[in-house]
C-alpha positions in Angstrom: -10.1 23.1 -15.8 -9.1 22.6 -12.2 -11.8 20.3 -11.6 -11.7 18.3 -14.7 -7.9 17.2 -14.0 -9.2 16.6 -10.6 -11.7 14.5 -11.8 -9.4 12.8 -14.3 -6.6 12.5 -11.7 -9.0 10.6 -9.3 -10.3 8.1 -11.8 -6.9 7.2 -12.8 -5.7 6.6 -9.4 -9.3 4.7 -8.9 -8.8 2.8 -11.2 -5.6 1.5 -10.7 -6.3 0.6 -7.1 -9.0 -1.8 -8.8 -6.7 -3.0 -11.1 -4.0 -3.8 -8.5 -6.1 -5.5 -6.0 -5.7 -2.6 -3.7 -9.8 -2.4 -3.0 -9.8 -6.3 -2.4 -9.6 -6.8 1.6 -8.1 -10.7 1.6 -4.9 -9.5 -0.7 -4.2 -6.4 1.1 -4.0 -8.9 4.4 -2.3 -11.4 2.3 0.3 -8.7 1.9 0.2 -7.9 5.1 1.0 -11.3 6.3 4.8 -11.8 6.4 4.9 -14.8 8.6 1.7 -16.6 7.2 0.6 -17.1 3.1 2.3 -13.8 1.9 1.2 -12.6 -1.2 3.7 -10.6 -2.0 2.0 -8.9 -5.6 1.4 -5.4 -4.1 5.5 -4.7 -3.9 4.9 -4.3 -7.7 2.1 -2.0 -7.2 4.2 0.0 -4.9 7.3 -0.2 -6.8 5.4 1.2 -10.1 3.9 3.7 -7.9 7.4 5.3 -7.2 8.7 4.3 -10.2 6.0 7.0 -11.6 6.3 9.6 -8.4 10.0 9.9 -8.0 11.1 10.6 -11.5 7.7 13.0 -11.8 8.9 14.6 -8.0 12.2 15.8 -9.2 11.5 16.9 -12.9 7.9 18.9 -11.9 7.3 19.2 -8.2 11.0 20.4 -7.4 11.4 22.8 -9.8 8.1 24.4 -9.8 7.6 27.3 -7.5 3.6 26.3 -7.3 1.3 23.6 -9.0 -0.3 24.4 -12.5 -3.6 24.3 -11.0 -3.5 25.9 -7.6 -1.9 28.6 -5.8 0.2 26.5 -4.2 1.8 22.9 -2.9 0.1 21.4 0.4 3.2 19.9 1.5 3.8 19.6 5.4 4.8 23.0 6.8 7.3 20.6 9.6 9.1 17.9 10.3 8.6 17.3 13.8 7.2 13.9 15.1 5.3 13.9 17.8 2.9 12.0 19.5 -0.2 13.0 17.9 1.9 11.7 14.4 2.9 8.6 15.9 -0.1 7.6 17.4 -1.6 8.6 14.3 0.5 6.2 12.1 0.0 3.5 14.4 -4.0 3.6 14.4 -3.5 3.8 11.1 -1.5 0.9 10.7 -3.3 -1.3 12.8 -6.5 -0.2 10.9 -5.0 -0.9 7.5 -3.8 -4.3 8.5 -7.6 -5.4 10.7 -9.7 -4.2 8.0 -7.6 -4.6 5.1 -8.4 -1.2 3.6 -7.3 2.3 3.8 -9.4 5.5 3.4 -8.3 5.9 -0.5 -9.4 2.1 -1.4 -12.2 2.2 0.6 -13.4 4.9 -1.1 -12.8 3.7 -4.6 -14.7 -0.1 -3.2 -17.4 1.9 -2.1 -19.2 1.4 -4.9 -19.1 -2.3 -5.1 -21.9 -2.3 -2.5 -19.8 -4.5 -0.3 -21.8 -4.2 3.2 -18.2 -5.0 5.2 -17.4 -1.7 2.6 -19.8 0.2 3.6 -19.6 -0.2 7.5 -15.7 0.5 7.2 -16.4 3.8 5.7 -19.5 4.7 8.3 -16.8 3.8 11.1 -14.3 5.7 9.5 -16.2 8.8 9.0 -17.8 9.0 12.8 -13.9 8.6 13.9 -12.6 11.5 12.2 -15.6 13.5 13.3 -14.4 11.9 16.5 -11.3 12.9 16.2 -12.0 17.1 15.3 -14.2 17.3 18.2 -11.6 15.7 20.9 -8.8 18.5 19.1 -11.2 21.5 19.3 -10.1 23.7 22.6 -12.3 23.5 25.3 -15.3 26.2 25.4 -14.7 28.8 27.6 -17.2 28.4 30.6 -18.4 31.2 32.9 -17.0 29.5 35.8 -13.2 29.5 34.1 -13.7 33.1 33.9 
């Protein structure tokens, strides 16, 4: 059952990135681009996003002890920022706004056999493989013994 509301979940949200425009490069930069020709249509996306998540938040997330469908909520365990966050955000950011796409879009445009697609995702993946080697700890070596 887990799975199939997985599944269901992920087509949903899929499919409302399509929908939106969120998969299409030139109108996530379009949003993105305050000073210039700002197309300002994804504040409605966002806005119906929370306008879903915050009354959903407060009447399930809140008052549940755990999910339906798994032993628990992965919500952050802190709520300290620190430099590996903020760095973080602002790769991020300056990816999003680049490219044009975020992991979750990119994902969903995969599909549309978009070769600019398909080498954002390829890039994406060798940087968080990257990024997990460069935060493993440093093998112990005979000569640090």
């Amino acid at each position: 059952m887990f799975r199939l509301v997985a599944l269901l979940s992920g087509f949903i949200f899929g499919v409302g990135m399509m929908v939106s425009g969120m998969t299409n490069p030139s109108k996530v930069i379009g949003f993105l681009d305050v000073f210039g020709q700002w197309d300002p249509s994804l504040v409605f996306v966002m806005g119906g996003a929370l306008l879903v998540f915050v009354p959903g938040y407060f009447l399930a997330v809140r008052r549940q002890k755990k999910p339906l469908m798994a032993d628990q909520f992965c919500l952050p365990k802190t709520r300290k920022i620190d430099k590996k966050l903020v760095g973080g955000a602002l790769l991020f950011g300056a990816g999003w706004g680049l490219a044009g796409l975020c992991p979750g879009p990119a994902i969903t445009a995969i599909g549309s056999g978009s070769l600019p697609i398909a080498l954002f995702m390829i890039s994406m993946l060798v940087s968080m493989r990257f990024a997990a080697y460069l935060q493993q700890p440093p093998a112990s070596s005979p000569l640090n013994a």
